[in-house]
MIDOSE-1310 file (N, C-alpha, C; in nm, 2 decimals, decimal comma, always signed):
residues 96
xxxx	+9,53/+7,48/+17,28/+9,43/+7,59/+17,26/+9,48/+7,70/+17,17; +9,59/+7,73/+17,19/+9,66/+7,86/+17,13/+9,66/+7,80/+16,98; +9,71/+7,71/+16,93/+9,69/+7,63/+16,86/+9,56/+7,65/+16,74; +9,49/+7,61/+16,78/+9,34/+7,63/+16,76/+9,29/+7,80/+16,69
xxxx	+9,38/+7,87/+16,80/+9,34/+8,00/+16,80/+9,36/+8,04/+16,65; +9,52/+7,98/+16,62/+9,61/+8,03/+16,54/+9,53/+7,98/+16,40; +9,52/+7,85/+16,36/+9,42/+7,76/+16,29/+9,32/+7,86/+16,26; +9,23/+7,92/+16,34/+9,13/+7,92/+16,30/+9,13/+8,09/+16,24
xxxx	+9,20/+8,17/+16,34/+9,24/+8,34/+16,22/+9,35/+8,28/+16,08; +9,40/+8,23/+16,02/+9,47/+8,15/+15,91/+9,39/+8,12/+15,83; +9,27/+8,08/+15,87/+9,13/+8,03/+15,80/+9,10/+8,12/+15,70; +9,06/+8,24/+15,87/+8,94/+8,33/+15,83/+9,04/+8,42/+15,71
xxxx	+9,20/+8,44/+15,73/+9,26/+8,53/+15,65/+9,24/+8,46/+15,53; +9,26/+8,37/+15,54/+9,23/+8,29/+15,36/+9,12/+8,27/+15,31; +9,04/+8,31/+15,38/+8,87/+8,33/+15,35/+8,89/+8,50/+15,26; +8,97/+8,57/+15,32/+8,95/+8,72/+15,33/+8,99/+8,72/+15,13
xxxx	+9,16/+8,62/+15,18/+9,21/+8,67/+15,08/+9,15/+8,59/+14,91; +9,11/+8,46/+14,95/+8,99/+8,40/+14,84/+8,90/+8,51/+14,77; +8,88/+8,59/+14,87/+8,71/+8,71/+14,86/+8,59/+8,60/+14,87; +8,57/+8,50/+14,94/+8,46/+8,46/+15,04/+8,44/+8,54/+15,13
xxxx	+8,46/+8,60/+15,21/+8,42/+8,68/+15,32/+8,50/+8,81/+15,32; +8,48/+8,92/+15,32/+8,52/+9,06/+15,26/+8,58/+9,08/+15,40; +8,59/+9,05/+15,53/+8,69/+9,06/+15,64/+8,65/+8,96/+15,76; +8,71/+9,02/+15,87/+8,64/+8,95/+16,02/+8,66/+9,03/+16,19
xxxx	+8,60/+8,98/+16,23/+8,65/+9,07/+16,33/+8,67/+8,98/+16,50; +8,75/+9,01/+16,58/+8,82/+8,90/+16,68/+8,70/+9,01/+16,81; +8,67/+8,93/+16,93/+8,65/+9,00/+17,05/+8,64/+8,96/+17,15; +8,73/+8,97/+17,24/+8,79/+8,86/+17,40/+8,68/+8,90/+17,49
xxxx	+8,61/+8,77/+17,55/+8,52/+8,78/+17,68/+8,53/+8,64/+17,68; +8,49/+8,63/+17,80/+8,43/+8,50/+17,87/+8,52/+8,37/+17,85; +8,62/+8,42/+17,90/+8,75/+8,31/+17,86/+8,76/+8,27/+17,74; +8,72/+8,34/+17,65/+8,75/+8,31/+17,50/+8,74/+8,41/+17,43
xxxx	+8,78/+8,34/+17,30/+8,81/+8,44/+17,18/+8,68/+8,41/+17,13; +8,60/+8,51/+17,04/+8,44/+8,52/+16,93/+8,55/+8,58/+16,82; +8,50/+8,51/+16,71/+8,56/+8,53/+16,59/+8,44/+8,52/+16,53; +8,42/+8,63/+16,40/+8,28/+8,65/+16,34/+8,30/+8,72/+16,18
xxxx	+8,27/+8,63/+16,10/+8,33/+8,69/+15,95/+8,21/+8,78/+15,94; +8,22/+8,91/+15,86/+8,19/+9,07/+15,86/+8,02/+9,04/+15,78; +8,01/+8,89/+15,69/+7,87/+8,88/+15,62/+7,81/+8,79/+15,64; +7,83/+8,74/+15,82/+7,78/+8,65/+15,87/+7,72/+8,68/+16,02
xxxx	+7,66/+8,61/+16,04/+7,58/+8,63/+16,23/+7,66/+8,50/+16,26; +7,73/+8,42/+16,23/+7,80/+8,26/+16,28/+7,90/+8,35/+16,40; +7,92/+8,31/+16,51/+8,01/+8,35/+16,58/+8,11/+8,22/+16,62; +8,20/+8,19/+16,61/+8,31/+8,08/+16,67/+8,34/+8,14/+16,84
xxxx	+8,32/+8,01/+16,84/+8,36/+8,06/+17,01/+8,55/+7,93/+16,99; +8,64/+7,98/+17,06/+8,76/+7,98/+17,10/+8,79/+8,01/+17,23; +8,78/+7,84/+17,35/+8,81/+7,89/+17,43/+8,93/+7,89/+17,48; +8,99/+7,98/+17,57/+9,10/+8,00/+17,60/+9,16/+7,97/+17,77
xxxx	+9,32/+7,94/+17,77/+9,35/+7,91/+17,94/+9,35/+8,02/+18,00; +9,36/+7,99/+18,11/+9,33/+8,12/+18,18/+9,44/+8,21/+18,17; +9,57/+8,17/+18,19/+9,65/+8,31/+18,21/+9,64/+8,31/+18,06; +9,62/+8,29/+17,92/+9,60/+8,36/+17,82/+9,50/+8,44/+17,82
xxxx	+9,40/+8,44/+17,87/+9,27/+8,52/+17,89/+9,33/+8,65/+17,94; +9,36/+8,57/+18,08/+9,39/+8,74/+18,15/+9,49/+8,84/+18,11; +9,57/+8,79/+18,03/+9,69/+8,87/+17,96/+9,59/+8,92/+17,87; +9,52/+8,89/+17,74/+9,45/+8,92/+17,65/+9,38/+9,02/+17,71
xxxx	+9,30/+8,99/+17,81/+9,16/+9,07/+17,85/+9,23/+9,20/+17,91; +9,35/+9,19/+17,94/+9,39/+9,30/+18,01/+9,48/+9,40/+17,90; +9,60/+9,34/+17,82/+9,61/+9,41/+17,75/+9,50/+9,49/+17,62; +9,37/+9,45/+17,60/+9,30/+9,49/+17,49/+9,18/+9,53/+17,59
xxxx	+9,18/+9,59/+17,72/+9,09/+9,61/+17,79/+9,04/+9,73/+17,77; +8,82/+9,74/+17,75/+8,77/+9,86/+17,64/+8,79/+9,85/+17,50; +8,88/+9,75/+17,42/+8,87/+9,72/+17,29/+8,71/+9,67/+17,28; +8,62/+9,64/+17,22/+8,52/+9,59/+17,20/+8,53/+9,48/+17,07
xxxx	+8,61/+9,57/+16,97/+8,63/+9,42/+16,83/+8,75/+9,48/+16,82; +8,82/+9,35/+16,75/+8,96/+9,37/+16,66/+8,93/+9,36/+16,56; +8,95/+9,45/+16,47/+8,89/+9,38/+16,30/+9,02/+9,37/+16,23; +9,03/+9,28/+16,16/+9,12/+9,19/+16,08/+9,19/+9,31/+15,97
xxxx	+9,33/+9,34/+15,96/+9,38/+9,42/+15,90/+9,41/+9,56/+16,03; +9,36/+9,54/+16,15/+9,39/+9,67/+16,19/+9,54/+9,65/+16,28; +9,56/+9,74/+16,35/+9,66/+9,75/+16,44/+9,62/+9,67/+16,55; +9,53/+9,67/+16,61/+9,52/+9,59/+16,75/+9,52/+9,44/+16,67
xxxx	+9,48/+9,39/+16,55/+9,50/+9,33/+16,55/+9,65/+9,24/+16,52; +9,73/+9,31/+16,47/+9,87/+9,26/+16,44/+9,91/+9,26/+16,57; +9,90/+9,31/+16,66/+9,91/+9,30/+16,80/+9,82/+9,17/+16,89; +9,75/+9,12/+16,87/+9,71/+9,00/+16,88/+9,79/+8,89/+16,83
xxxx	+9,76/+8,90/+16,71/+9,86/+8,80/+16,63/+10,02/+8,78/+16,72; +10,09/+8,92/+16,74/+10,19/+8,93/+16,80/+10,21/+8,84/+16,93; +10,07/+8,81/+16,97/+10,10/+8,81/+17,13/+10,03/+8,65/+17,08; +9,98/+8,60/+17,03/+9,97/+8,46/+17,01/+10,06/+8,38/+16,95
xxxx	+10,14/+8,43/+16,92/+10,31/+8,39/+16,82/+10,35/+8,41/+16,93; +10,39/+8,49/+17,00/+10,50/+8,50/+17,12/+10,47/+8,39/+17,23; +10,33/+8,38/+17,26/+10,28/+8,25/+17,34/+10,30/+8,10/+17,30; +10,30/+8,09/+17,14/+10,35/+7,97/+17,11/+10,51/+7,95/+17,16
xxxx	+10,57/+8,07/+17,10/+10,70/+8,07/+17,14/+10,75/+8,00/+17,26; +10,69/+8,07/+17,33/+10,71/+8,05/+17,50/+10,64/+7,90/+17,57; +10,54/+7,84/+17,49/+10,53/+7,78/+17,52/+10,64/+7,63/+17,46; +10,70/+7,64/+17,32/+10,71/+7,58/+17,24/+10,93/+7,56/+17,36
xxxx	+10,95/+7,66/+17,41/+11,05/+7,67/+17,49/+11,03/+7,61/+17,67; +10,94/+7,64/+17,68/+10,93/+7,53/+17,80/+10,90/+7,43/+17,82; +10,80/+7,36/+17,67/+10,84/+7,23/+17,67/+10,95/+7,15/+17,70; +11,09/+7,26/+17,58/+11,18/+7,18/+17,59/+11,26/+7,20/+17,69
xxxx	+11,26/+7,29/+17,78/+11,30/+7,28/+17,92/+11,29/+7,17/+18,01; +11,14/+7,07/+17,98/+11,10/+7,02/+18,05/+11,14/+6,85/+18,02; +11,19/+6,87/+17,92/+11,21/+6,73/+17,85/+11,40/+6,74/+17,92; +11,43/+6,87/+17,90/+11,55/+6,81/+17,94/+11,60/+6,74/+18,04
C-alpha cells in the first residue's frame, strides 16, 4: 500500500513538472490518502493500513490539504520513505 502511495505522488510530481497539471494537493481521511490535481475535480482515493492511517491522521491532525511543494508536504513524503524503510527492515528480520 505504502507502495502505491509513493507511485502515485511520483506521478502527480511528473505531471507538475511536464506542466500537465500546474500542482496537487494530498488530504488524509477515511483510512486513506485523496489525492487531487489543482485543474481537476478527479479525486484518487489511496487506501491505507491502519497504523499508517493513525500515525498520518494524527501527526497532520486539522491539516485539511497538503499542497505539493509545501512544508507539510515534505513531511509526508518524509514519513512515507521512513515507513518503507521500516518496513523494508523487518522484512529482513523476518527472513532471517
Amino acid at each position: 500500500m505504502v507502495d502505491k502511495v509513493t507511485d502515485t505522488l511520483e506521478m502527480l510530481e511528473g505531471l507538475v513538472r511536464d506542466g500537465k497539471i500546474p500542482s496537487f494537493s494530498v488530504s488524509i481521511g477515511n483510512k486513506s490518502l485523496r489525492v487531487k490535481a489543482d485543474n481537476s475535480n478527479e479525486v484518487r482515493t489511496i487506501p491505507l493500513r491502519d497504523e499508517i492511517y493513525d500515525s498520518l491522521h494524527t501527526y497532520f491532525y486539522g491539516v485539511e490539504n497538503i499542497a505539493y511543494r509545501s512544508h507539510d508536504y515534505s513531511s509526508l513524503k518524509s514519513f512515507i520513505h521512513a515507513r518503507i524503510m521500516l518496513d523494508k527492515m523487518l522484512n529482513q528480520e523476518e527472513g532471517l
